[in-house]
PyMOL CGO cylinders between C-alpha atoms (Angstrom):
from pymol import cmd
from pymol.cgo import CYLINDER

trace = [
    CYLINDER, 18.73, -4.07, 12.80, 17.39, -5.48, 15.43, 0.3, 1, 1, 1, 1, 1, 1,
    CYLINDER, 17.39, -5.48, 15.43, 14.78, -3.80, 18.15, 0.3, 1, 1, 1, 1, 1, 1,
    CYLINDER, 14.78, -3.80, 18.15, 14.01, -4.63, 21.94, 0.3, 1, 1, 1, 1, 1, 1,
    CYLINDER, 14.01, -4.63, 21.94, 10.71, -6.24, 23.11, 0.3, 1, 1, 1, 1, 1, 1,
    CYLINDER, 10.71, -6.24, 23.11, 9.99, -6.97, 26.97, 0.3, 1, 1, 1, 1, 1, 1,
    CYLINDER, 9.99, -6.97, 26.97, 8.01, -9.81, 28.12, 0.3, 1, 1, 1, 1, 1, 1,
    CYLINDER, 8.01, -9.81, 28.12, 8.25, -11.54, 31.45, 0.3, 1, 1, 1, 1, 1, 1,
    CYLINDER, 8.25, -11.54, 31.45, 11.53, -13.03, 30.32, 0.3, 1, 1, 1, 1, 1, 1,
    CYLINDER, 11.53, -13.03, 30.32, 13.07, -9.74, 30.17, 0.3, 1, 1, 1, 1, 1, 1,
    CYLINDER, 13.07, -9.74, 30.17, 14.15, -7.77, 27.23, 0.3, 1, 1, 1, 1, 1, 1,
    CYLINDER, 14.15, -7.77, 27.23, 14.90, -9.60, 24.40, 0.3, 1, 1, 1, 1, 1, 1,
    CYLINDER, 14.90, -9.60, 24.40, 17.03, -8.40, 21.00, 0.3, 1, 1, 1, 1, 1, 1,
    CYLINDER, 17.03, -8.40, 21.00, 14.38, -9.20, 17.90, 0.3, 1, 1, 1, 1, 1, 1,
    CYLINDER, 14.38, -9.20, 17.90, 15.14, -8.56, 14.07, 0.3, 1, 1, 1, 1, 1, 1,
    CYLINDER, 15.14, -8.56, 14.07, 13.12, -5.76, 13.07, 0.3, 1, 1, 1, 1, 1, 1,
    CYLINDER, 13.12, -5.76, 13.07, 11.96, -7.64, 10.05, 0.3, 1, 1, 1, 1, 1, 1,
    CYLINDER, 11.96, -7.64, 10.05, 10.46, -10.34, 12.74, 0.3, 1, 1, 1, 1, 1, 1,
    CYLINDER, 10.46, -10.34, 12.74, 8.79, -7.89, 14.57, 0.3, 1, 1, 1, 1, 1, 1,
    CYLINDER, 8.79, -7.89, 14.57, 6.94, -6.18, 11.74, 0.3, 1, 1, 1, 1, 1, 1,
    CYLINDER, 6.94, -6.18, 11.74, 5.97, -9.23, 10.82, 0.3, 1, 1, 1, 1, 1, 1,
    CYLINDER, 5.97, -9.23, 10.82, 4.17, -10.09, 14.16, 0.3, 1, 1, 1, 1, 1, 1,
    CYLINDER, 4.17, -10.09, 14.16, 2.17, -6.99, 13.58, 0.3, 1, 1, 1, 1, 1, 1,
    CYLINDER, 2.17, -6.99, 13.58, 1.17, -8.52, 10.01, 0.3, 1, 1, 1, 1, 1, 1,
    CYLINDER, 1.17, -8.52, 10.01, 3.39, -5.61, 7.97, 0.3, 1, 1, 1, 1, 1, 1,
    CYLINDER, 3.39, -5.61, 7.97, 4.78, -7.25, 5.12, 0.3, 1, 1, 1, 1, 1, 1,
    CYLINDER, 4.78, -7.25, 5.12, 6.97, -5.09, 2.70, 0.3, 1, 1, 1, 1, 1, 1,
    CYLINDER, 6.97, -5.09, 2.70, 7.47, -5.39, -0.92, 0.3, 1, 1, 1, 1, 1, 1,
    CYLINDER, 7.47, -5.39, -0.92, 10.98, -3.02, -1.08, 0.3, 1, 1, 1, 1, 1, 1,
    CYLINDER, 10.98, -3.02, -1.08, 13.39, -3.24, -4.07, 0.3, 1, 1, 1, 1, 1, 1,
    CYLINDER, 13.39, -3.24, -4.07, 13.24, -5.08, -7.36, 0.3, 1, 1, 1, 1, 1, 1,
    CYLINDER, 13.24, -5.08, -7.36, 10.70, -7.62, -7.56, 0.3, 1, 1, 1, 1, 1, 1,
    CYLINDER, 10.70, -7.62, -7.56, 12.29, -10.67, -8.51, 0.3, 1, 1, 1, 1, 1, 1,
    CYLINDER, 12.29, -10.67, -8.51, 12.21, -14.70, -7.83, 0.3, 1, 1, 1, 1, 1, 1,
    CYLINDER, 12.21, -14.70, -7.83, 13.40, -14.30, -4.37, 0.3, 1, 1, 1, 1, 1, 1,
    CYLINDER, 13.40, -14.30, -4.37, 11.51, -11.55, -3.32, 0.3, 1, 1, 1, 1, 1, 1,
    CYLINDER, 11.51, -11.55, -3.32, 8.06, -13.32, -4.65, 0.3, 1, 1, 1, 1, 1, 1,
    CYLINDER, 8.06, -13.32, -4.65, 9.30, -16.09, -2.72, 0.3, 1, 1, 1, 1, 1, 1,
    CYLINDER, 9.30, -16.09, -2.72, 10.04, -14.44, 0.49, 0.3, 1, 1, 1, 1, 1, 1,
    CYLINDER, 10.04, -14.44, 0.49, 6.43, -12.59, -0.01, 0.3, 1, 1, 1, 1, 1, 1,
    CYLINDER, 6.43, -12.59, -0.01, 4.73, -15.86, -0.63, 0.3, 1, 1, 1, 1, 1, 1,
    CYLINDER, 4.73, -15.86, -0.63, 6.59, -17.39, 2.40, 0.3, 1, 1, 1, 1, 1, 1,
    CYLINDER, 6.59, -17.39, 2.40, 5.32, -14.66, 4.81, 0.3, 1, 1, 1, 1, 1, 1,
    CYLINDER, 5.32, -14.66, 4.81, 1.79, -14.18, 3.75, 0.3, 1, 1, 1, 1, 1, 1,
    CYLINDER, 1.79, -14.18, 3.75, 1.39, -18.24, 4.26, 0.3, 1, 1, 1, 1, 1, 1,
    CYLINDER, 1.39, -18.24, 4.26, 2.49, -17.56, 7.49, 0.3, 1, 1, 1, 1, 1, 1,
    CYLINDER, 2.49, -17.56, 7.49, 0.53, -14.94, 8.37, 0.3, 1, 1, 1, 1, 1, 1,
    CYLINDER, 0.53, -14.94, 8.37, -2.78, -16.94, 6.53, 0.3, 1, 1, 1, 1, 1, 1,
    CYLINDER, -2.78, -16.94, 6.53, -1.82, -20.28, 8.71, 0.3, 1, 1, 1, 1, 1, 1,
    CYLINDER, -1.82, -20.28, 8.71, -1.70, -17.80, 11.89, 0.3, 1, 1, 1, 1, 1, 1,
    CYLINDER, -1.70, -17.80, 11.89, -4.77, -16.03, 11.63, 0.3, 1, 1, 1, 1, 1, 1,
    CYLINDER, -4.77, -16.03, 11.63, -7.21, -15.93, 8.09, 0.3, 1, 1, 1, 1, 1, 1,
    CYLINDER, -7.21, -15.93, 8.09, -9.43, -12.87, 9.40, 0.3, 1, 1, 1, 1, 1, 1,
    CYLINDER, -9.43, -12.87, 9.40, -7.16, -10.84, 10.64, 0.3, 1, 1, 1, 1, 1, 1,
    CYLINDER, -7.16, -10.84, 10.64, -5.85, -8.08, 7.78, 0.3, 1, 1, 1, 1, 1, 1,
    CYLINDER, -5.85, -8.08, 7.78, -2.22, -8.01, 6.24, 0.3, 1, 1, 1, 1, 1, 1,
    CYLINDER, -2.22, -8.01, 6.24, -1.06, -4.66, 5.61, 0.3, 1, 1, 1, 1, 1, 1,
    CYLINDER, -1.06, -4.66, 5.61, 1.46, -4.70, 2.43, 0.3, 1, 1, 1, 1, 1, 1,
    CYLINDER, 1.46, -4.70, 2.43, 3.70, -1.53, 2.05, 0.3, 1, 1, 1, 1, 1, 1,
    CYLINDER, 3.70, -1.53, 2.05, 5.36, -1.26, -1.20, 0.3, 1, 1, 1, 1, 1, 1,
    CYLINDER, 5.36, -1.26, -1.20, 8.19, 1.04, -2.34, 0.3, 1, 1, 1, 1, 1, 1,
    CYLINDER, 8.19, 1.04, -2.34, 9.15, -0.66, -5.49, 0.3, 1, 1, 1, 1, 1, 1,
    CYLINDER, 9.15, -0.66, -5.49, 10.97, -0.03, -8.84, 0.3, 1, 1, 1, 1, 1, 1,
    CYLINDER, 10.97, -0.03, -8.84, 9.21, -2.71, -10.18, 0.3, 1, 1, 1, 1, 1, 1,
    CYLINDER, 9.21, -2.71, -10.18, 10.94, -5.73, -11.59, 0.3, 1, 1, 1, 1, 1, 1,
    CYLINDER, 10.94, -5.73, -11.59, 10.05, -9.26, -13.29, 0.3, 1, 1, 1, 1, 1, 1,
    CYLINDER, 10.05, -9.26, -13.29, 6.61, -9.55, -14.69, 0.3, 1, 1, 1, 1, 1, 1,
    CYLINDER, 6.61, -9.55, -14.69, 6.43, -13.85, -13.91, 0.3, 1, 1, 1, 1, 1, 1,
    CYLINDER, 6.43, -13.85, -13.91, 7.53, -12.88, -10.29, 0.3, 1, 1, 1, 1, 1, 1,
    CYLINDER, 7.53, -12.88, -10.29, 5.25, -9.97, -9.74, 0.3, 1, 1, 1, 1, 1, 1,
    CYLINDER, 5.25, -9.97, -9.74, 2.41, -12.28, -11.39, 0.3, 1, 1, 1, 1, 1, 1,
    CYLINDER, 2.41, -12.28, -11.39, 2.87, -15.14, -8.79, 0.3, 1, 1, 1, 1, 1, 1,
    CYLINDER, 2.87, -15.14, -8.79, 2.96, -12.27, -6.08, 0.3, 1, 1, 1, 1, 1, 1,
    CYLINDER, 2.96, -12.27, -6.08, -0.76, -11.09, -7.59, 0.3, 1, 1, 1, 1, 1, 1,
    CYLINDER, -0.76, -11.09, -7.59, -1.88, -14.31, -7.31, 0.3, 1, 1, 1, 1, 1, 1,
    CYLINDER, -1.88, -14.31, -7.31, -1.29, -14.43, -3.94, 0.3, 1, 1, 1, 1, 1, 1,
    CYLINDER, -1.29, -14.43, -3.94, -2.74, -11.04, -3.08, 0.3, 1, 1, 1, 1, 1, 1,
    CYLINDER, -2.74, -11.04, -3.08, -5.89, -12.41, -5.35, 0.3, 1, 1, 1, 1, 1, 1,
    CYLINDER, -5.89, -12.41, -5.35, -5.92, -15.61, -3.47, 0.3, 1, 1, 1, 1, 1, 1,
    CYLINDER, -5.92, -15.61, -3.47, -5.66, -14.58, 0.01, 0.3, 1, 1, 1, 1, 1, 1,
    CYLINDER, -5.66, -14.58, 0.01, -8.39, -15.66, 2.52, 0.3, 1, 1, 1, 1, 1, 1,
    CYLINDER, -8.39, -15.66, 2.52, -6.56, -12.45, 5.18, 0.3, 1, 1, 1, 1, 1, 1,
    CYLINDER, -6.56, -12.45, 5.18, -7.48, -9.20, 4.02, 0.3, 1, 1, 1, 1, 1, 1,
    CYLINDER, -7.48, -9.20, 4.02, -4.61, -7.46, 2.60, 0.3, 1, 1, 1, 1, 1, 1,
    CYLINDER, -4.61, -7.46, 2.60, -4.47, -3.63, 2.74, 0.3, 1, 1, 1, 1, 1, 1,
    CYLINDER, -4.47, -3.63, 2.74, -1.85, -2.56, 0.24, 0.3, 1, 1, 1, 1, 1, 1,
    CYLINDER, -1.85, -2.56, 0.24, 0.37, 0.84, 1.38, 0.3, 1, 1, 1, 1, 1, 1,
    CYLINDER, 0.37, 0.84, 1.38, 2.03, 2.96, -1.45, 0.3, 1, 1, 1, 1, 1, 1,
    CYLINDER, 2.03, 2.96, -1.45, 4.99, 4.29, 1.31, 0.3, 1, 1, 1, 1, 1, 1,
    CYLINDER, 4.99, 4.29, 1.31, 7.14, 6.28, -1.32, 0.3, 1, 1, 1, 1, 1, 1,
    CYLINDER, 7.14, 6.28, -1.32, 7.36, 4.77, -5.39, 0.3, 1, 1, 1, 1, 1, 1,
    CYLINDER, 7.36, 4.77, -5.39, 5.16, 1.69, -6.68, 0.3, 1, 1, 1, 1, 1, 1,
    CYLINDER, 5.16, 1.69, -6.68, 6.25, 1.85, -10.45, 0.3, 1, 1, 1, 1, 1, 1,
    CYLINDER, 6.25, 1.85, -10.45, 5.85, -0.84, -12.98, 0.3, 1, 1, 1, 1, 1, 1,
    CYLINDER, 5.85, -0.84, -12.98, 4.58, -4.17, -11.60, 0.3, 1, 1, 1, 1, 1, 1,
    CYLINDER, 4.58, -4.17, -11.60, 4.89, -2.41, -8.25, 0.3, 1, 1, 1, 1, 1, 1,
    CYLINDER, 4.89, -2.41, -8.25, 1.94, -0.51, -9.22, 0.3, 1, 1, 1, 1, 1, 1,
    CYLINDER, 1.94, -0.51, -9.22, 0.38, -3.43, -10.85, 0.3, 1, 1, 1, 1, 1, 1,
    CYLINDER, 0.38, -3.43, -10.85, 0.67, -4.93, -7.61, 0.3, 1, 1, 1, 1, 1, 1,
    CYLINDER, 0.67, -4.93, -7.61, -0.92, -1.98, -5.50, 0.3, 1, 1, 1, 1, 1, 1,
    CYLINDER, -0.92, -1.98, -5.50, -3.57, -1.51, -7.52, 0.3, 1, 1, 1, 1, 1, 1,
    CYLINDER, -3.57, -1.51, -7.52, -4.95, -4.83, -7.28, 0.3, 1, 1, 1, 1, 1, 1,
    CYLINDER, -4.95, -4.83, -7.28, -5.27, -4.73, -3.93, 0.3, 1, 1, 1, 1, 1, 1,
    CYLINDER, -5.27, -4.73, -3.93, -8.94, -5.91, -2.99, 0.3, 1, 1, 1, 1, 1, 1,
    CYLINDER, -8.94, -5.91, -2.99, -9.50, -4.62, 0.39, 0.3, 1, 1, 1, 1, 1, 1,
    CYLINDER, -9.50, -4.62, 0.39, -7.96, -0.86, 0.92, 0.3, 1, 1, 1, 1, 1, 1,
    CYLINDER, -7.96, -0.86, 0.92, -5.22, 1.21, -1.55, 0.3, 1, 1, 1, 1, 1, 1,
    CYLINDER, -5.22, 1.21, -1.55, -3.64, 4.25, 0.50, 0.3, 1, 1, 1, 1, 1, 1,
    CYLINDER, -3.64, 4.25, 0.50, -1.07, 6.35, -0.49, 0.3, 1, 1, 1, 1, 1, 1,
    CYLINDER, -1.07, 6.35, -0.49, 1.10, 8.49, 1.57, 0.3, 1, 1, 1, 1, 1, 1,
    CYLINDER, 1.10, 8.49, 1.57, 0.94, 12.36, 0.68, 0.3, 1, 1, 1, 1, 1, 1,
    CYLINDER, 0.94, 12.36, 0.68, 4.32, 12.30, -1.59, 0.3, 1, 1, 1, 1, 1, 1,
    CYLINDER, 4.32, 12.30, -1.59, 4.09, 8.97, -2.98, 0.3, 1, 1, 1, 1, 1, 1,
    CYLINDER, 4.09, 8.97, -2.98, 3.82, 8.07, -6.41, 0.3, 1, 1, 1, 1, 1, 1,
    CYLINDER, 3.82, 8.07, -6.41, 2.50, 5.37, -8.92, 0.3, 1, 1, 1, 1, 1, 1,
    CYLINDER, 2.50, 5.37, -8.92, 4.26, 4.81, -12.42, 0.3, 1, 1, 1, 1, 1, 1,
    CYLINDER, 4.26, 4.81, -12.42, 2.65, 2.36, -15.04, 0.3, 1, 1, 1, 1, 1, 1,
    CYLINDER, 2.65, 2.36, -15.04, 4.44, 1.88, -18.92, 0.3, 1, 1, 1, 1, 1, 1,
    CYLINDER, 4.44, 1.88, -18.92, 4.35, -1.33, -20.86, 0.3, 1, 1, 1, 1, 1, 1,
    CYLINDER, 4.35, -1.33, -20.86, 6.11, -4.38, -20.06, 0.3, 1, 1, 1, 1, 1, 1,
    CYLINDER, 6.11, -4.38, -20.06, 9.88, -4.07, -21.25, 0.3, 1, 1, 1, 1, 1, 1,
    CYLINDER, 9.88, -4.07, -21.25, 12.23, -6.73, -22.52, 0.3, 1, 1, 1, 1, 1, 1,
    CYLINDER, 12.23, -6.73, -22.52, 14.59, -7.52, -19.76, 0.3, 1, 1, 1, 1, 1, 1,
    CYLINDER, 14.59, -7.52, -19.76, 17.40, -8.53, -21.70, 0.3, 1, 1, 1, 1, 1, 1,
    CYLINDER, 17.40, -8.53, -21.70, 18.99, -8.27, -24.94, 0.3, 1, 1, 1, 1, 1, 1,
    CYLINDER, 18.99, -8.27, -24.94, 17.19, -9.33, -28.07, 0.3, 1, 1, 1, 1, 1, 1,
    CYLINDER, 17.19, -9.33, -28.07, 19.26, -12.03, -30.11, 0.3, 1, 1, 1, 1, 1, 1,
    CYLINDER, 19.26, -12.03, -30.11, 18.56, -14.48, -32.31, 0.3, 1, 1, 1, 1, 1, 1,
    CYLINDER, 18.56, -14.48, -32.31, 16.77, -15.55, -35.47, 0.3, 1, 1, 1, 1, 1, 1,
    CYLINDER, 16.77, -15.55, -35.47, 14.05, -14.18, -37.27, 0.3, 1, 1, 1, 1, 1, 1,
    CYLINDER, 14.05, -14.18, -37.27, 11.57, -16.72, -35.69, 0.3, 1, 1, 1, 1, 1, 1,
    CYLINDER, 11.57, -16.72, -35.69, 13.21, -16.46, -32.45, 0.3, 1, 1, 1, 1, 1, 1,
    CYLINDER, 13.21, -16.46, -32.45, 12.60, -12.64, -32.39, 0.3, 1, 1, 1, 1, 1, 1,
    CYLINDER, 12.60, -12.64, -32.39, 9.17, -12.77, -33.65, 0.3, 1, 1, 1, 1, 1, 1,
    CYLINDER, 9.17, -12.77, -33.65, 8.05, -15.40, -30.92, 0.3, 1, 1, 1, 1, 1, 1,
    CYLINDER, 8.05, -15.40, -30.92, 9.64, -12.45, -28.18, 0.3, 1, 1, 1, 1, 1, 1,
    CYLINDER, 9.64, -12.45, -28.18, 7.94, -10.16, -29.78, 0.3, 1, 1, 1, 1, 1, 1,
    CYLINDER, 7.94, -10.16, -29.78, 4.27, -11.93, -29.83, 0.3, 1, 1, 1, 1, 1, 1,
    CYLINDER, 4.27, -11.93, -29.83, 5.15, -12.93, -26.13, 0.3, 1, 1, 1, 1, 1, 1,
    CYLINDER, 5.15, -12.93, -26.13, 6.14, -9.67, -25.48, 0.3, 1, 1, 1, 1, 1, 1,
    CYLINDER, 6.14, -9.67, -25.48, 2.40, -7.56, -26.91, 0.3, 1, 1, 1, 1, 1, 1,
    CYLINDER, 2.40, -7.56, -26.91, 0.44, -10.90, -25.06, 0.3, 1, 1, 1, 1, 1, 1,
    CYLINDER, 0.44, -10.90, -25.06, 1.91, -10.10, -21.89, 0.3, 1, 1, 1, 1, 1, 1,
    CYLINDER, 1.91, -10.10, -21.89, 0.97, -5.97, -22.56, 0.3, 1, 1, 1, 1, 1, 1,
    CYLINDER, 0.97, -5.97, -22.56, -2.25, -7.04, -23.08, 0.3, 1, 1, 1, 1, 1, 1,
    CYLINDER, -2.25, -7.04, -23.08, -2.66, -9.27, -19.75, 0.3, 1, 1, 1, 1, 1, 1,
    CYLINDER, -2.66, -9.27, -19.75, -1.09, -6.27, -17.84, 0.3, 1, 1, 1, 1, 1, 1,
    CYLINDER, -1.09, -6.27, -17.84, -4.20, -3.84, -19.51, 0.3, 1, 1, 1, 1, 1, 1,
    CYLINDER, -4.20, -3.84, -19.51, -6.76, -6.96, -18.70, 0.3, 1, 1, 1, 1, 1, 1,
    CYLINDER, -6.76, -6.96, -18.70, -5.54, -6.57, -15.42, 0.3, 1, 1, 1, 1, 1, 1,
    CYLINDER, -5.54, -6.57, -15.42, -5.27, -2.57, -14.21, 0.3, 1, 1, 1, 1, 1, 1,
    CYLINDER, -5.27, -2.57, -14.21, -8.79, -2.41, -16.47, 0.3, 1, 1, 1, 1, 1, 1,
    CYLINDER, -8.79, -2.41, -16.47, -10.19, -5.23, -13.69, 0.3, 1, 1, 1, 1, 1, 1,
    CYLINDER, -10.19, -5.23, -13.69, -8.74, -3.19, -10.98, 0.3, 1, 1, 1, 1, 1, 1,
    CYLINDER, -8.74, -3.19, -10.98, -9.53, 0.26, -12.26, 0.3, 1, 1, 1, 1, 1, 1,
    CYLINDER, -9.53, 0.26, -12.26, -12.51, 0.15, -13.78, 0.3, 1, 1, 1, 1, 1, 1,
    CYLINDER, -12.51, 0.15, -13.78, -11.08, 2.53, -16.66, 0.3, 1, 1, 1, 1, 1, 1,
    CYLINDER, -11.08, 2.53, -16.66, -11.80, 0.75, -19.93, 0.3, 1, 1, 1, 1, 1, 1,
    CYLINDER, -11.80, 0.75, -19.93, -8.14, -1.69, -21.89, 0.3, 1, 1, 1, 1, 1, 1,
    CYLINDER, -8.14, -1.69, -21.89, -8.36, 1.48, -24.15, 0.3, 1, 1, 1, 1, 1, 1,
    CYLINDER, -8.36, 1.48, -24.15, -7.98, 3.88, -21.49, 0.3, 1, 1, 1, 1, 1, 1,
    CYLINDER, -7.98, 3.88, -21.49, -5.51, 1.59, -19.45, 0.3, 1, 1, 1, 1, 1, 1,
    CYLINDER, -5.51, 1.59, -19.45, -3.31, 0.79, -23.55, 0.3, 1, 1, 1, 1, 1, 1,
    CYLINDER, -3.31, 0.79, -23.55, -3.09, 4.87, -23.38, 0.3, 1, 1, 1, 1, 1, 1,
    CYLINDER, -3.09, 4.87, -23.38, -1.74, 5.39, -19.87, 0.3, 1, 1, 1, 1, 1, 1,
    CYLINDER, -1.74, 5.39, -19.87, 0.69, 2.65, -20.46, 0.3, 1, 1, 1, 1, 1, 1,
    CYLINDER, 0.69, 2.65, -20.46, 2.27, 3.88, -23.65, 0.3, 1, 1, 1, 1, 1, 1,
    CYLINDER, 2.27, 3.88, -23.65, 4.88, 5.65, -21.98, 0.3, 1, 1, 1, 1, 1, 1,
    CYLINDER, 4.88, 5.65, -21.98, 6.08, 6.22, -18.64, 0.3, 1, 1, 1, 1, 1, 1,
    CYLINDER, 6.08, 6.22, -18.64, 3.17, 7.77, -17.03, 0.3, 1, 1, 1, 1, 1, 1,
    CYLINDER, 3.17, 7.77, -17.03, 3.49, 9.04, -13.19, 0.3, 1, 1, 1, 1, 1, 1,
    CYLINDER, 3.49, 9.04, -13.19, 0.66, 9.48, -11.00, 0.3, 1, 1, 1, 1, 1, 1,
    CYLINDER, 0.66, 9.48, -11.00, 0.61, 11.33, -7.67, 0.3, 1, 1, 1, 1, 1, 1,
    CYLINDER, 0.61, 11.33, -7.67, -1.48, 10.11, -5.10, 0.3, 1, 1, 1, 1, 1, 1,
    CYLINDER, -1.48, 10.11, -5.10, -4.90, 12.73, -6.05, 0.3, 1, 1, 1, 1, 1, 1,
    CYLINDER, -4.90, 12.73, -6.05, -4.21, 11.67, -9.59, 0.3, 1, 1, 1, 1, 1, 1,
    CYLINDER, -4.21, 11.67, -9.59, -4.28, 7.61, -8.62, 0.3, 1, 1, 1, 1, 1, 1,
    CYLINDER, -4.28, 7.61, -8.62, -7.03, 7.91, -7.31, 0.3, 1, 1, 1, 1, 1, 1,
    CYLINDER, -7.03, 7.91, -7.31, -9.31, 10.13, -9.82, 0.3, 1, 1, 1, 1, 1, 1,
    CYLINDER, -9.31, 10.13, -9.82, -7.67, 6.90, -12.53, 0.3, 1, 1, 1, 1, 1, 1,
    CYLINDER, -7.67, 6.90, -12.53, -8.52, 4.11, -10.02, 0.3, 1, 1, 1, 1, 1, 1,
    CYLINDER, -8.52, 4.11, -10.02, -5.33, 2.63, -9.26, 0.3, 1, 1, 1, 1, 1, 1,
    CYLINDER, -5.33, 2.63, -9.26, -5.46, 3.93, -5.54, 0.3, 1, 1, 1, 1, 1, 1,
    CYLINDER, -5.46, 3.93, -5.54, -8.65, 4.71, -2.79, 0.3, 1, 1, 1, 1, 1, 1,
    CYLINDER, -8.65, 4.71, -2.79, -7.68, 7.90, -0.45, 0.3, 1, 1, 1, 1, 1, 1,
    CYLINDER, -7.68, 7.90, -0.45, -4.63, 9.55, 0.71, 0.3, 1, 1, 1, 1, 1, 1,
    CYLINDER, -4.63, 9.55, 0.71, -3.47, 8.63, 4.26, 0.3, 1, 1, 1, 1, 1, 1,
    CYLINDER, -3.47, 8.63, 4.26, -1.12, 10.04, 6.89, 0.3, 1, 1, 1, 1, 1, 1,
    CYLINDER, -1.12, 10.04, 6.89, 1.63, 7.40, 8.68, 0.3, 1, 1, 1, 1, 1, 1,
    CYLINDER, 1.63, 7.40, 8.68, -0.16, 7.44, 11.51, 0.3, 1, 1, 1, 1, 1, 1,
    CYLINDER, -0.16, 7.44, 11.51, -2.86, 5.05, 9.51, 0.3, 1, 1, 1, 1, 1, 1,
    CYLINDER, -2.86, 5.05, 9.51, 0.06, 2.70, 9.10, 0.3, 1, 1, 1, 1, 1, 1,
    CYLINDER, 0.06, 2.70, 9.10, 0.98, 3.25, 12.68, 0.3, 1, 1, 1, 1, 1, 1,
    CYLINDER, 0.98, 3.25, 12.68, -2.40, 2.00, 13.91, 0.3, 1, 1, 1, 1, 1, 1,
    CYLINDER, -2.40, 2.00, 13.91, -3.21, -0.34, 11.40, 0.3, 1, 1, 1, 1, 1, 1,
]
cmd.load_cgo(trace, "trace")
């Protein structure tokens, strides 16, 4: 879709995408996956290279999706010399919520949004050998434990604490997020707006 902006050229036909971008919004929608973590790595260089003071406001509504890809997105996010200011805007569950929690410099949710943390899942069918299945499975509970290292950092709820939440699909609404420390105040749009 693509929106009009005026200058002294005239009125000129701009992607939407390419506009939000020039306002430093950067969205993490859908599955995360290798080309989404590539596309959010792309843009926050970008935005870095352009200006490193100036905040980055990420707004995620996110199933979740690949732990590896989500990982390389949190080291960005980590790494960042821009502030980024992460935006719940509807679901964050799984790494999505891995992802907005971590956020260093602001975590608002809108009124009806919604967090969702459970422990990392196998993404594909387990085959194989004894061995082969064992290794998964070690993999597998070292990776769970990385995730709890991680909320427990963001958090400050205890890898105890964080290994209970995350035994099964827990939900959090926005006043709940925030009494657990995955989230820092409830906002209205208009936050985003100005932003």
């Amino acid at each position: 879709m693509n929106v009009q902006v005026k200058s002294s050229n005239g009125i000129t036909l701009v992607p939407m995408e390419t506009r939000l971008l020039a306002e430093r919004k950067v969205f993490i929608e859908g599955e995360i996956n290798h080309n989404s973590a590539c596309d959010f790595v792309k843009k926050i260089m970008l935005l870095c290279r352009e200006n490193p003071t100036k905040p980055i406001d990420v707004l995620i509504n996110s199933p979740g999706g690949e732990i590896n890809s989500g990982m390389l997105m949190y080291d960005v996010i980590q790494a960042s010399k821009a502030p980024i200011r992460m935006f719940c805007i509807g679901a964050a569950y799984s790494m999505g919520a891995v992802l907005f929690a971590c956020g260093k410099n602001g975590r608002y949710m809108l009124p009806h949004s919604e967090l969702m943390l459970h422990e990392p899942l196998l993404g594909n069918r387990v085959g194989g050998n004894a061995s082969s299945i064992r290794s998964i499975s070690d993999s597998l509970m070292d990776t769970r434990r990385k995730m709890n290292q991680l909320l427990a950092k963001h958090t400050g709820k205890t890898e105890k604490e964080i290994e209970e939440a995350t035994s099964f699909d827990h939900y959090f609404s926005p006043e709940e997020s925030i009494e657990f420390g995955l989230a820092d105040e409830i906002i209205g749009f208009d936050m985003i707006m100005e932003g």
